[in-house]
VMD Tcl script that builds the backbone (N, CA, C; Angstrom):
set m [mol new atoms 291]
animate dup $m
set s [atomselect $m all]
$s set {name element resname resid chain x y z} {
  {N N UNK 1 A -3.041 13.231 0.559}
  {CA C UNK 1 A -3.394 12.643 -0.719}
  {C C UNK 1 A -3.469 11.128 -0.532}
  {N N UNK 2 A -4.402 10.922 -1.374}
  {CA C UNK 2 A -4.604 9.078 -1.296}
  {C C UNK 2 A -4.277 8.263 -2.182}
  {N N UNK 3 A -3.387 7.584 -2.358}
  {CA C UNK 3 A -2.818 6.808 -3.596}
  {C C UNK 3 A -3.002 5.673 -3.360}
  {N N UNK 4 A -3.659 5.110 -4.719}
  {CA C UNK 4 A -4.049 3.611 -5.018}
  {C C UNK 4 A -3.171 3.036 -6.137}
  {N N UNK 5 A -2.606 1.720 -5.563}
  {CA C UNK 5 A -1.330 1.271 -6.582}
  {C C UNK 5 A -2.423 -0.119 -6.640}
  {N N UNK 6 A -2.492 -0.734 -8.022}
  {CA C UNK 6 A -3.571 -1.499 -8.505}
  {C C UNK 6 A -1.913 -2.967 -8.986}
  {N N UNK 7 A -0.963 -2.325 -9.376}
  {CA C UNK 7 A -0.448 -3.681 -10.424}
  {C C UNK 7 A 0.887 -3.753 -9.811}
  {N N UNK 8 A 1.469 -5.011 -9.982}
  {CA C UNK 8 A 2.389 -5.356 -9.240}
  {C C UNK 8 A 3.900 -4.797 -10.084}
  {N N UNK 9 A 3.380 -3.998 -11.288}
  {CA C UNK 9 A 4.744 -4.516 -12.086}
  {C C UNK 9 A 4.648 -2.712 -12.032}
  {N N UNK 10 A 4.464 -2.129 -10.494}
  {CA C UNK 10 A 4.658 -0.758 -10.799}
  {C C UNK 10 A 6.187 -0.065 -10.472}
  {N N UNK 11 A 6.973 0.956 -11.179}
  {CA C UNK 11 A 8.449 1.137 -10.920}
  {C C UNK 11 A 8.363 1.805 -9.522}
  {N N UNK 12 A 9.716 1.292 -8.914}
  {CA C UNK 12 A 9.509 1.685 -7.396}
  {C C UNK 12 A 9.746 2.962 -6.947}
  {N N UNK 13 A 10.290 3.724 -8.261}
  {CA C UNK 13 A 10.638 5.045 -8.311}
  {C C UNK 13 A 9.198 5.640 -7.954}
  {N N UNK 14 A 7.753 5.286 -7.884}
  {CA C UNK 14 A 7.097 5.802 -8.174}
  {C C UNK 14 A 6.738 6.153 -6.377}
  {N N UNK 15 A 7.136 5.597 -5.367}
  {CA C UNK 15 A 7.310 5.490 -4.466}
  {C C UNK 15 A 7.770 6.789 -3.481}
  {N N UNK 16 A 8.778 7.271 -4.633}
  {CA C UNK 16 A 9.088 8.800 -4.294}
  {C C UNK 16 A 8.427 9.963 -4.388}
  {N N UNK 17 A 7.564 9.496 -5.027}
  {CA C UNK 17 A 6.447 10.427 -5.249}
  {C C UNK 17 A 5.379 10.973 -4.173}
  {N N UNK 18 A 5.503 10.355 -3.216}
  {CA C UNK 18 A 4.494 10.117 -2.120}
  {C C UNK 18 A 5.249 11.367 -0.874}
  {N N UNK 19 A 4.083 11.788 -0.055}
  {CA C UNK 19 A 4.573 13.057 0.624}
  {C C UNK 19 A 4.324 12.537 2.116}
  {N N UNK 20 A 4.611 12.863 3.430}
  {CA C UNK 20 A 4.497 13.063 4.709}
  {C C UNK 20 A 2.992 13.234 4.450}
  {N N UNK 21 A 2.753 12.036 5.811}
  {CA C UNK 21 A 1.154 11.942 5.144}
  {C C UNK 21 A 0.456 11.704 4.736}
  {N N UNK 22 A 0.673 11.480 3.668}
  {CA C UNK 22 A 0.298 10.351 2.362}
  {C C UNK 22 A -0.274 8.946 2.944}
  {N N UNK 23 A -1.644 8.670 2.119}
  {CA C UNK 23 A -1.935 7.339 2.340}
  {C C UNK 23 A -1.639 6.725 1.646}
  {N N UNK 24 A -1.777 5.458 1.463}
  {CA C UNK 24 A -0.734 4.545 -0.192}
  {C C UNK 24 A -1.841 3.072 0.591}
  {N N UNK 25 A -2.388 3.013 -0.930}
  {CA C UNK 25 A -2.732 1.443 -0.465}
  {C C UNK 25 A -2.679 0.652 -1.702}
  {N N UNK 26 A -2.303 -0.469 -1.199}
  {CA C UNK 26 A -2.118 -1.205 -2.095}
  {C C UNK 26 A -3.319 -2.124 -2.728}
  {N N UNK 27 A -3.562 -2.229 -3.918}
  {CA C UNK 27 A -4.920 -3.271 -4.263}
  {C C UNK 27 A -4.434 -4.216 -5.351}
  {N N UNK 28 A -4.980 -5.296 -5.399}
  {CA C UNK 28 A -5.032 -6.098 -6.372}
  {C C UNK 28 A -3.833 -6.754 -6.644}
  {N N UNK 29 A -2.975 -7.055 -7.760}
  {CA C UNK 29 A -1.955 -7.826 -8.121}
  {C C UNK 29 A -0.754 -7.190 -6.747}
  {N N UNK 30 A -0.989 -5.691 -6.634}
  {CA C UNK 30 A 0.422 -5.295 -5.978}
  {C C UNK 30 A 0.804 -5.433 -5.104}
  {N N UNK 31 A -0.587 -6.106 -4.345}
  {CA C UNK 31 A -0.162 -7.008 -2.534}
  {C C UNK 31 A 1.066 -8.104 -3.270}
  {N N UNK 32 A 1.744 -8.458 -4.111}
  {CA C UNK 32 A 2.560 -9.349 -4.270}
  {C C UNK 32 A 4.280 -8.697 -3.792}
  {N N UNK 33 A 4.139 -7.388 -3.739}
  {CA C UNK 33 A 5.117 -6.611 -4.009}
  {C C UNK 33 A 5.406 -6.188 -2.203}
  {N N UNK 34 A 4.583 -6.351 -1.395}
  {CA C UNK 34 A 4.602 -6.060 -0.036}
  {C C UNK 34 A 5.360 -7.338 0.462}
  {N N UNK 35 A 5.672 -8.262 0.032}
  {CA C UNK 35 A 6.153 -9.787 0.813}
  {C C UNK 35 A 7.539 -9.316 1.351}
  {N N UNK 36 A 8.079 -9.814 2.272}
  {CA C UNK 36 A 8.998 -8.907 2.956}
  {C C UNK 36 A 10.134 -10.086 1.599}
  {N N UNK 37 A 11.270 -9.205 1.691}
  {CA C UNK 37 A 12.246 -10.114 1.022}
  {C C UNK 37 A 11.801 -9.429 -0.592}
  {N N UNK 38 A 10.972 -8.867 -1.364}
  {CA C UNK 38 A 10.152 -8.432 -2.740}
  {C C UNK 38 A 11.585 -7.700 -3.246}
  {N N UNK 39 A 12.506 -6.899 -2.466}
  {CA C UNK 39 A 12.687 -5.849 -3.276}
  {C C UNK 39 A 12.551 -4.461 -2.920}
  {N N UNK 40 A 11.236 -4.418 -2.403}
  {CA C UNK 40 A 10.669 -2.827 -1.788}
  {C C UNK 40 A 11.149 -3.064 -0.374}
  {N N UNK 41 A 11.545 -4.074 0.456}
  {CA C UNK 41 A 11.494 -3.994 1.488}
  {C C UNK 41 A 12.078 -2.688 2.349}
  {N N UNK 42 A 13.132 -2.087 1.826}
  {CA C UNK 42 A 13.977 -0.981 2.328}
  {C C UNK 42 A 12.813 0.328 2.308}
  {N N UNK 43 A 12.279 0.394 0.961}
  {CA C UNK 43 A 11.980 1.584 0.464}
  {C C UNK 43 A 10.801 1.892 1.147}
  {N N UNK 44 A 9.986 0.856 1.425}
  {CA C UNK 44 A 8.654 0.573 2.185}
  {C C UNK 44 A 9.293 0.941 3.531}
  {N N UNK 45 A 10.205 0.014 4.099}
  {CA C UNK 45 A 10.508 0.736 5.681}
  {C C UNK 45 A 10.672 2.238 5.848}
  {N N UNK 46 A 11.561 2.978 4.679}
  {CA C UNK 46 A 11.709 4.345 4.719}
  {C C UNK 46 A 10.617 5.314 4.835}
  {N N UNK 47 A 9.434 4.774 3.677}
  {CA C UNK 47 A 8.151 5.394 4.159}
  {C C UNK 47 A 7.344 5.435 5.070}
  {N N UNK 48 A 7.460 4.550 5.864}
  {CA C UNK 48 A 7.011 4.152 7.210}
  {C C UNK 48 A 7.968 5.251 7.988}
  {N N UNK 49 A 9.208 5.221 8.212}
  {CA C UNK 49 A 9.400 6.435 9.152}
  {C C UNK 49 A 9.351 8.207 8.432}
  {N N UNK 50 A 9.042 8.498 6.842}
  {CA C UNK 50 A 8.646 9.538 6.768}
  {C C UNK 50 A 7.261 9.494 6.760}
  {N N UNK 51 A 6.630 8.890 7.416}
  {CA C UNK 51 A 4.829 8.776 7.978}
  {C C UNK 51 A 4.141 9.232 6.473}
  {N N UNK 52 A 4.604 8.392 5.194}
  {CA C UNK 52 A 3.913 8.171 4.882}
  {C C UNK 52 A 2.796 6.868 5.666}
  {N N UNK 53 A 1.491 6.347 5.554}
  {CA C UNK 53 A 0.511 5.832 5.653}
  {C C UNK 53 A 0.469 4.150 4.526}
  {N N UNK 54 A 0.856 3.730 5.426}
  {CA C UNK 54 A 0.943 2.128 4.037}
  {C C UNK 54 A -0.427 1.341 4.780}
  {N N UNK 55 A -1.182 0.868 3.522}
  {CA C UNK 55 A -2.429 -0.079 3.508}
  {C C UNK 55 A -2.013 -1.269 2.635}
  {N N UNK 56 A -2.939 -2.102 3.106}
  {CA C UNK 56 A -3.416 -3.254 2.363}
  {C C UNK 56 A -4.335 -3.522 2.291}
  {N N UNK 57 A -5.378 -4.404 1.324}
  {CA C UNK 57 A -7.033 -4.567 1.301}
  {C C UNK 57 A -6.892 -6.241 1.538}
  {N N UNK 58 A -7.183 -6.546 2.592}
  {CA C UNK 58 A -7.570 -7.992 3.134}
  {C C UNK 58 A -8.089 -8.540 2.253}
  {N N UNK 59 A -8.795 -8.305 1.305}
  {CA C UNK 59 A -9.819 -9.165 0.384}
  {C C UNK 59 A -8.465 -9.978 -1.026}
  {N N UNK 60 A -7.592 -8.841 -1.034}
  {CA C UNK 60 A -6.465 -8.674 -2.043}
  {C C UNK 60 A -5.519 -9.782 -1.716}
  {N N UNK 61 A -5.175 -9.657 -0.137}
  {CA C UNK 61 A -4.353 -10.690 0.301}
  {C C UNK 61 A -4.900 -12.207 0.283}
  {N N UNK 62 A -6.438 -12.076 1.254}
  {CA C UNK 62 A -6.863 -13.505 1.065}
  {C C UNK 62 A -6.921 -13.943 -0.059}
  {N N UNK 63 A -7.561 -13.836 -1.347}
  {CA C UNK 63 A -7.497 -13.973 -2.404}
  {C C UNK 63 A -5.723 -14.390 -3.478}
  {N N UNK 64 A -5.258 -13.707 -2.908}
  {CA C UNK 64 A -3.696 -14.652 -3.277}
  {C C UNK 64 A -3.076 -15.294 -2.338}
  {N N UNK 65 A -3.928 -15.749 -1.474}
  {CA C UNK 65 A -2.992 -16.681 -0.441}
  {C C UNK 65 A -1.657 -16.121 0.135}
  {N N UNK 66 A -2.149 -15.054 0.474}
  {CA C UNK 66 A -1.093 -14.380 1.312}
  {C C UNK 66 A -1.009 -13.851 2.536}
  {N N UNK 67 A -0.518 -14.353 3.974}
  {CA C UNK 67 A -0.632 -14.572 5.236}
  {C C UNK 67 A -0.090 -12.792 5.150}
  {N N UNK 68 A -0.608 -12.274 6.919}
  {CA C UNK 68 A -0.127 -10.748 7.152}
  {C C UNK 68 A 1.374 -11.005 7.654}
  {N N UNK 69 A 1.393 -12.186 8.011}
  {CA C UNK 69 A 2.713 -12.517 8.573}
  {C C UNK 69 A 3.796 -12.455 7.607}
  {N N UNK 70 A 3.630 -12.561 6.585}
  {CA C UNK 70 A 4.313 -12.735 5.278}
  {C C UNK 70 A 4.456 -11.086 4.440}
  {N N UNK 71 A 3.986 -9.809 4.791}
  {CA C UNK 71 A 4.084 -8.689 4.674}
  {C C UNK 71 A 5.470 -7.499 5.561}
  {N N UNK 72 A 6.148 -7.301 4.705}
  {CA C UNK 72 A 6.765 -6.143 5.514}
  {C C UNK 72 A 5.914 -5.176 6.853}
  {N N UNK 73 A 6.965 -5.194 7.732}
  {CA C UNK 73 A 6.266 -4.626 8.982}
  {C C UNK 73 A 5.834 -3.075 8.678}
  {N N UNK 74 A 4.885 -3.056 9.181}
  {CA C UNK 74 A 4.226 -1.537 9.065}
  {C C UNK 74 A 3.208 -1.177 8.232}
  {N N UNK 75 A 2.466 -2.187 7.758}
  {CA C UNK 75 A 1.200 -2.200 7.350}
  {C C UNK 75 A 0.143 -2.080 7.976}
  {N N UNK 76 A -1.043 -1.274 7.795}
  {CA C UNK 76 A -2.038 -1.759 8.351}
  {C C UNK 76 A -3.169 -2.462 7.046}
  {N N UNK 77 A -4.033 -3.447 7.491}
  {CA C UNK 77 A -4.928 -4.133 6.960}
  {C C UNK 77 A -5.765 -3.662 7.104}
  {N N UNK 78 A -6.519 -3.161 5.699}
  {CA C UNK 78 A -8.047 -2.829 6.128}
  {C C UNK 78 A -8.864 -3.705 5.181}
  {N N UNK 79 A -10.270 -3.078 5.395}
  {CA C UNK 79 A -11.165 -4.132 4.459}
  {C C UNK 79 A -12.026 -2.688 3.520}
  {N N UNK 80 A -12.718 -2.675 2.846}
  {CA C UNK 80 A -13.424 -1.902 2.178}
  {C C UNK 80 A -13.876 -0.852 2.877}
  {N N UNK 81 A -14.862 -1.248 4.099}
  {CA C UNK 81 A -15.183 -0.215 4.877}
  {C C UNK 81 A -13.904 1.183 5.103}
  {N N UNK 82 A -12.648 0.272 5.586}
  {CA C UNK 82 A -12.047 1.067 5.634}
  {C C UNK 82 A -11.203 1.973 4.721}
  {N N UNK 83 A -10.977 1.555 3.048}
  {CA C UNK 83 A -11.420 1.863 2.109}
  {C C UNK 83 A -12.104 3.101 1.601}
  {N N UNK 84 A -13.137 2.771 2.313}
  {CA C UNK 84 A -13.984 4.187 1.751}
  {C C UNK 84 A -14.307 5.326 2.873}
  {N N UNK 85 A -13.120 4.974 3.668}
  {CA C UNK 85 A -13.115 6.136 5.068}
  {C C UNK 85 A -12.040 6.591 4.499}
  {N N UNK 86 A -10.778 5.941 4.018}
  {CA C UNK 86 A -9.628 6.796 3.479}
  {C C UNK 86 A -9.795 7.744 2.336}
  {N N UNK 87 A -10.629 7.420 1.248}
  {CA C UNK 87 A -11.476 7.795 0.290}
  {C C UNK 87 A -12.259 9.329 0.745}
  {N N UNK 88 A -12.989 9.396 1.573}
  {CA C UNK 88 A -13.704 10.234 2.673}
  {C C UNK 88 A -12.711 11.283 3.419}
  {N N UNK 89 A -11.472 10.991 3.926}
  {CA C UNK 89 A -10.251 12.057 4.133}
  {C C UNK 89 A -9.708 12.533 3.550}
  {N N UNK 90 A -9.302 11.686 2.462}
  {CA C UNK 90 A -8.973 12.715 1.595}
  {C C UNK 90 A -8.913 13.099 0.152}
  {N N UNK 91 A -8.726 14.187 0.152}
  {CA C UNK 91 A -9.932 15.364 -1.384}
  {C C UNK 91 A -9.084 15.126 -2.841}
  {N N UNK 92 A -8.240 14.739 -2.529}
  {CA C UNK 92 A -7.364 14.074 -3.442}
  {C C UNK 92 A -7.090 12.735 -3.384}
  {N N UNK 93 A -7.102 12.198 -4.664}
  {CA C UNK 93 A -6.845 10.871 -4.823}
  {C C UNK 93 A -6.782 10.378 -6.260}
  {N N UNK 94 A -4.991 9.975 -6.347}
  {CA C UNK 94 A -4.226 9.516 -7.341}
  {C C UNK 94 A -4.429 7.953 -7.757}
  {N N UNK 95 A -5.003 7.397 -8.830}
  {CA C UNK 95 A -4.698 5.675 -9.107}
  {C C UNK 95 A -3.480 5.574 -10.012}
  {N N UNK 96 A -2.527 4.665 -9.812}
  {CA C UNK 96 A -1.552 4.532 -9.955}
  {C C UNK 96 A -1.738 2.606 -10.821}
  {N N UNK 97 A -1.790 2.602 -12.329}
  {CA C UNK 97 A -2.456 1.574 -11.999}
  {C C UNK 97 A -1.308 1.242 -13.564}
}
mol reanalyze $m
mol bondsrecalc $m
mol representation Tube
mol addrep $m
């Protein structure tokens, strides 16, 4: 399943929701919420070793002046293209907004 989190002011409970597998990307205001030190930092590492799949949209970050260096480890960065390949895997897909 592919989950798109759009706003920064989303509860982190919602986090649990996500399965082995799972893609999760983040867009828009909620790249604010990836800064290591945010808060999520724990909960984000945890999903990373139950393989959930964590994204970010480069366009999201440049746009708030926000370095990758400045992101909790275990992100990958994509750009749109890649976007609409995750979109393309899979048949489900939740906005979380």
């Amino acid at each position: 399943m592919l989950h798109l989190i759009f706003q920064s002011t989303f509860d982190g409970s919602l986090l649990h929701r996500m399965d082995s597998g799972d893609d999760l990307v983040f867009l828009e205001s909620s790249v604010f919420r990836l800064i290591k030190g945010s808060g999520l930092t724990d909960e984000l590492q945890k999903m990373i070793k139950l393989n959930i799949n964590l994204y970010v949209l480069k366009c999201d970050l440049e746009i708030r002046g926000i370095d990758a260096s400045e992101l909790v480890l275990g992100f990958d960065i994509i750009d749109y293209s890649g976007l609409v390949q995750l979109t393309e895997k899979n048949k489900v897909i939740r906005t979380w907004s």
